[in-house]
C-alpha positions in Angstrom: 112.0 198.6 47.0 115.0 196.7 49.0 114.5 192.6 49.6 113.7 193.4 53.1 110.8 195.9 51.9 109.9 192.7 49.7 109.6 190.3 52.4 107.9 192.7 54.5 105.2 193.2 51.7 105.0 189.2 50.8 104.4 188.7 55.1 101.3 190.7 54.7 99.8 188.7 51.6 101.0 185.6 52.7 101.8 185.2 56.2 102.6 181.3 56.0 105.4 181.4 53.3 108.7 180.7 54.1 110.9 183.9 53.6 114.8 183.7 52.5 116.5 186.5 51.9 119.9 186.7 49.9 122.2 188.9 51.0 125.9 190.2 50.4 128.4 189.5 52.4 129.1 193.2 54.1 125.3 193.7 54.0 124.8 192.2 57.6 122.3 195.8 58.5 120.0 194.0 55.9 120.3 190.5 57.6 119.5 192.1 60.9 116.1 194.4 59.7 115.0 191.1 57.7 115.5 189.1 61.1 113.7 191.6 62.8 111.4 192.8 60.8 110.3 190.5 57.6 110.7 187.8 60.2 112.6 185.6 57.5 113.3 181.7 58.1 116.9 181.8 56.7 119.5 184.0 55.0 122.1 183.3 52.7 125.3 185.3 52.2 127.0 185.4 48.3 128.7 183.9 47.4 125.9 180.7 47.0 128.1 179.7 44.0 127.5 176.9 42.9 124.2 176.8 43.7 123.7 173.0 43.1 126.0 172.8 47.0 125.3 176.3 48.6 121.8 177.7 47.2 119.4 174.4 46.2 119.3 172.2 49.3 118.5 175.1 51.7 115.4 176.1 49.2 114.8 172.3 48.8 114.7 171.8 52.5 112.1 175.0 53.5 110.1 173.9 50.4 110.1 170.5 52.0 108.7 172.2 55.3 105.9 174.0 53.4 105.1 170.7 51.5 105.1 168.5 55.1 102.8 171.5 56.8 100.1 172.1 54.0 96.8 170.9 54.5 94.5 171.4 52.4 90.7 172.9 53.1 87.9 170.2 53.0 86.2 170.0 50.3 83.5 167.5 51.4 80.2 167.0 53.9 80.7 169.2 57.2 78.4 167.9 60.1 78.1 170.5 62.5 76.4 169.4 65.8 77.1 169.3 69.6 79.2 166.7 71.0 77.2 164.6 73.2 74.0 164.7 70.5 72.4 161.3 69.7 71.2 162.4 66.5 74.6 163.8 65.5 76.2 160.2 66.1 73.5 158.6 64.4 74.4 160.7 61.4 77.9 159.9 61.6 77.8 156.6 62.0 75.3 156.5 58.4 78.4 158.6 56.8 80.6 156.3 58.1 78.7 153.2 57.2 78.2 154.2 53.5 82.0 155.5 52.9 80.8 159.3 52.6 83.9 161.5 54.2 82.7 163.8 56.3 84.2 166.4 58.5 82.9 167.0 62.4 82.7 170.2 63.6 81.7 171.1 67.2 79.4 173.5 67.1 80.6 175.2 70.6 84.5 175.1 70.1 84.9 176.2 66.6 84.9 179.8 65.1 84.5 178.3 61.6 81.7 176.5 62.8 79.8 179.4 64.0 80.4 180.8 60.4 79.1 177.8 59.3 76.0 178.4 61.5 75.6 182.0 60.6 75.7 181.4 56.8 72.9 178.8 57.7 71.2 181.1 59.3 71.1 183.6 56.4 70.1 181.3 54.3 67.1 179.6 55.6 64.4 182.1 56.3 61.8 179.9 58.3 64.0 180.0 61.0 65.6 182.2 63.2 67.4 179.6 64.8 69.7 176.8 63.4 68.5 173.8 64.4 71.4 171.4 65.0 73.0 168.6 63.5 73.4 170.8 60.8 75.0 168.7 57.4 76.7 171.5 55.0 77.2 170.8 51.3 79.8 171.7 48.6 77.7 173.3 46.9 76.4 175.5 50.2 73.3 173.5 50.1 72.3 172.4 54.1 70.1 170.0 55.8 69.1 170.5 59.5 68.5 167.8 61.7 68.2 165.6 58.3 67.1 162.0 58.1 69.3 159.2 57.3 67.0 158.7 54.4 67.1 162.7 53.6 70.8 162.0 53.7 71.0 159.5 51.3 68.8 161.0 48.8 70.7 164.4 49.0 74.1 162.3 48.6 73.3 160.3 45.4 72.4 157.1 47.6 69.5 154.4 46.2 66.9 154.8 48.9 64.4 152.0 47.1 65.0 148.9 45.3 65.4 148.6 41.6 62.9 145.0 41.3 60.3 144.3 43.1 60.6 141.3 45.9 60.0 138.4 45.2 59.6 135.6 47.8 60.4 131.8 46.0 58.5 129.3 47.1 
């Protein structure tokens, strides 16, 4: 397999990576099909001696790009509702209020929302409808149209009071 074979196969598996290709000097057909066809982000001709000046700071700078660009996937409390919903403010504003990160997702804009929806769906078999706000879990678990109190009991939150009032007289 040639380096520009390579790149063409690593484009398919990961379509995000930054691709370099080193080439020879005299090898300038394999500069063009990598161009063309791997799509690569830069090229380097030999000599790259010594690598410390020639071949480092052009693999430091892409890796900087890839670093600057990744975002990782959320990992926490997705709310999926409607945009103008009362109840999906209300619920926001509860996250919000009690420091619980949460990400928004509008349920008419977003194709990962609808997979959101559809795995909601296929889990809850009293309903053939999602009924929205919609709060999905890590741990795939769901609420729909949940309480603030329903909320805070799912979350961890203390939903009574450890002593009894008592009013001093």
């Amino acid at each position: 397999m040639t380096g520009v074979e390579l790149l063409e196969q690593a484009m398919i598996t990961f379509p995000d990576a930054k691709r370099v290709l080193l080439t020879a000097y005299a090898d300038t057909d394999a500069a063009i099909r990598s161009i063309n066809k791997a799509k690569i982000d830069f090229y380097l001709m030999k000599p790259w001696d010594p690598p410390e000046q020639n071949l480092f700071p052009v693999v430091d700078d892409l890796l900087g790009d890839c670093k600057a660009s990744f975002r990782p996937p959320f990992e926490g409390i997705r709310l999926v509702s409607l945009f103008w919903s009362p109840k999906s403010h209300e619920i926001k504003d509860f996250l919000a209020r009690n420091g619980v990160p949460y990400q928004w997702l509008d349920a008419e804009s977003d194709k990962e929302t609808q997979c959101l929806i559809d795995y909601v769906r296929s889990k809850d078999y009293s309903t053939t409808i999602a009924r929205l706000p919609i709060l999905v879990f890590q741990d795939g678990s769901h609420l729909m149209e949940p309480t603030n109190a329903q909320i805070a009991e799912k979350i961890g939150l203390k939903t009574r009071a450890q002593m009894p009032f008592m009013i001093w007289s």
